[in-house]
N, C-alpha and C positions, 0 to 999 in steps of 0.2 A: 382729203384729196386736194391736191395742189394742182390746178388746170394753170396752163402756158397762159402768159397775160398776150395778148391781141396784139399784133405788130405795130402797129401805129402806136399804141398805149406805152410800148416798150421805147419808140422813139422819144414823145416827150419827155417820159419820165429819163431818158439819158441825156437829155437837153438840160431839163429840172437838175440833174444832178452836177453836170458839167456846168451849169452859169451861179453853183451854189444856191440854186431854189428852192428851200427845204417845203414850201407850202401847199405842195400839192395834194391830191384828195389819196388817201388810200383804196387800196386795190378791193376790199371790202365794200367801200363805199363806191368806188368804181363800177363791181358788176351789179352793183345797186342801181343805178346810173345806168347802164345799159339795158338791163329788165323793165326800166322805167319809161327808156326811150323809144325800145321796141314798142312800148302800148300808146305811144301819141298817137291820134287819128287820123286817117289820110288828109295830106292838107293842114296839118295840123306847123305849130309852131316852138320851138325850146329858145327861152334866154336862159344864156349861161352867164351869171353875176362874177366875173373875178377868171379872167381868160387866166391868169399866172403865164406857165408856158405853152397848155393845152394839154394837161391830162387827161381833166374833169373832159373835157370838149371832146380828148380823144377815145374814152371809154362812150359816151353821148353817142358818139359818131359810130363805135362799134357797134351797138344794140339799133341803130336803125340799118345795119348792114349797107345794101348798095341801094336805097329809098331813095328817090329822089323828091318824092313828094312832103317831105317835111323839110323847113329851112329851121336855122339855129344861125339867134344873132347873138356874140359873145361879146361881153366888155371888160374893156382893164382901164383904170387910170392910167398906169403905167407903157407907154406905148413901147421902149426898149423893151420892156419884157413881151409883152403881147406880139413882137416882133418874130419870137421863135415859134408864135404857134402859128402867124399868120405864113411861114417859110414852110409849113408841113402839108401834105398832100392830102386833104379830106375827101373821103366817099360822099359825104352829101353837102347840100349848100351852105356857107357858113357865112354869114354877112360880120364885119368883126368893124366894133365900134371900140373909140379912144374917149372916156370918160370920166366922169363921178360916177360910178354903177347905180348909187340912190337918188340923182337927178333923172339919168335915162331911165330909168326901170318904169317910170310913167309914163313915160312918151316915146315908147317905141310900140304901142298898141298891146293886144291881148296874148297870152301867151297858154297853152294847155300843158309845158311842162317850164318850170323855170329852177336851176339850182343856183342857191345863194349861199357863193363861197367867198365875198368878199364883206368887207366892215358895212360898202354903201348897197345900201338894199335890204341887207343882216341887222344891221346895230343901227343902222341909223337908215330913216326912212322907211323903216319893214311896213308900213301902211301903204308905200308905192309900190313897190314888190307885190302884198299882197292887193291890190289895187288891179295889177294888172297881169292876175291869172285868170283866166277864164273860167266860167261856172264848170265844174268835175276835172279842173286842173291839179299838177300836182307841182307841191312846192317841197326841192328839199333843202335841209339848210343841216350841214356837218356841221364838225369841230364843237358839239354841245357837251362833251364827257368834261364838266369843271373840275376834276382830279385833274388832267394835263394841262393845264395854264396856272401860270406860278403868280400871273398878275392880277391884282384882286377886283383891278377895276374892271378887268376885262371880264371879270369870274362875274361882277354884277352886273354888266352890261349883258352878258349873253342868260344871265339868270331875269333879266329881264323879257328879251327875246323868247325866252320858253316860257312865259309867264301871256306874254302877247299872244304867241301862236296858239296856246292849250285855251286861254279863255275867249278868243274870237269865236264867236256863235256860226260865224261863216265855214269855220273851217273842223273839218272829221281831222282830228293827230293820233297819230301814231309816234312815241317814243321808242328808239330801236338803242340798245346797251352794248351793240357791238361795235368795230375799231374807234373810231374818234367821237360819237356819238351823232345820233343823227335825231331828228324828228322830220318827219314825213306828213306831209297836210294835204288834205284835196280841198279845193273850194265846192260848196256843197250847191247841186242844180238848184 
């Protein structure tokens, strides 16, 4: 069954396509991302690691519908890019930071959902990321299927990253095999 993607999500992603942005999260991982953001708790918080144009952010923003009770701070190093997402009309609050994703991710406080789609946070720094989810937080981190990356370093860098995340005691993982690969973590109460 093929369900209409979410009007805003459709926005980005013809922004994504128009400024040649091929990195966004797929539509799979998308209403992943939605399902996930629905369940933050009132008051609760989302860092989105790697704004791109604002897919990931605008599927995010989908699954908490019209909430206003949970904010989402996003960051890009890239501030040209981060530019097209911060020009889109979000339903809920969106604080949007210009960074290193794996400097900020520690010092932008605790976070109960955080997805990390960029290198900093991911590859580098993943102890500040998971640093700063909060106890029964969820972290997700795509682009794990090493069949799609042709680059060998990159294939060991993220073979490390699932090596981090599966034997950290703190955190419950779930490996998921469908579109780009995902693992899914809670920090444990």
């Amino acid at each position: 069954m093929n369900r209409a993607l979410p009007p805003l999500v459709v926005t980005a992603q013809a922004n994504a396509d128009a400024a040649g942005f091929g990195l966004s999260c797929e539509p799979e991982v998308g209403w992943l991302l939605a399902a996930l953001a629905a369940s933050v708790p009132p008051g609760g918080r989302i860092l989105d690691l790697g704004t791109g144009v604002g897919v990931g952010l605008a599927w995010m923003d989908y699954g908490l519908a019209v909430r206003r009770d949970v904010a989402i701070v996003s960051v890009d190093i890239d501030e040209q890019i981060q530019a097209s997402a911060r020009a889109l009309e979000w339903h809920v609050p969106v604080q949007f930071e210009t960074g290193d994703a794996a400097e900020l991710a520690g010092a932008l406080g605790q976070f109960d959902m955080i997805f990390a789609d960029a290198p900093g946070g991911k590859i580098f720094k993943l102890g500040r990321t998971i640093g700063a989810m909060a106890r029964g937080g969820i972290l997700v981190v795509d682009d794990m299927d090493l069949t799609r990356h042709e680059d060998a370093d990159l294939r060991q860098a993220l073979t490390l990253v699932r090596e981090r995340l599966l034997s950290n005691n703190e955190l419950a993982c779930s490996e998921l095999t469908f579109s780009s690969g995902v693992i899914l973590a809670v920090k444990r109460r």
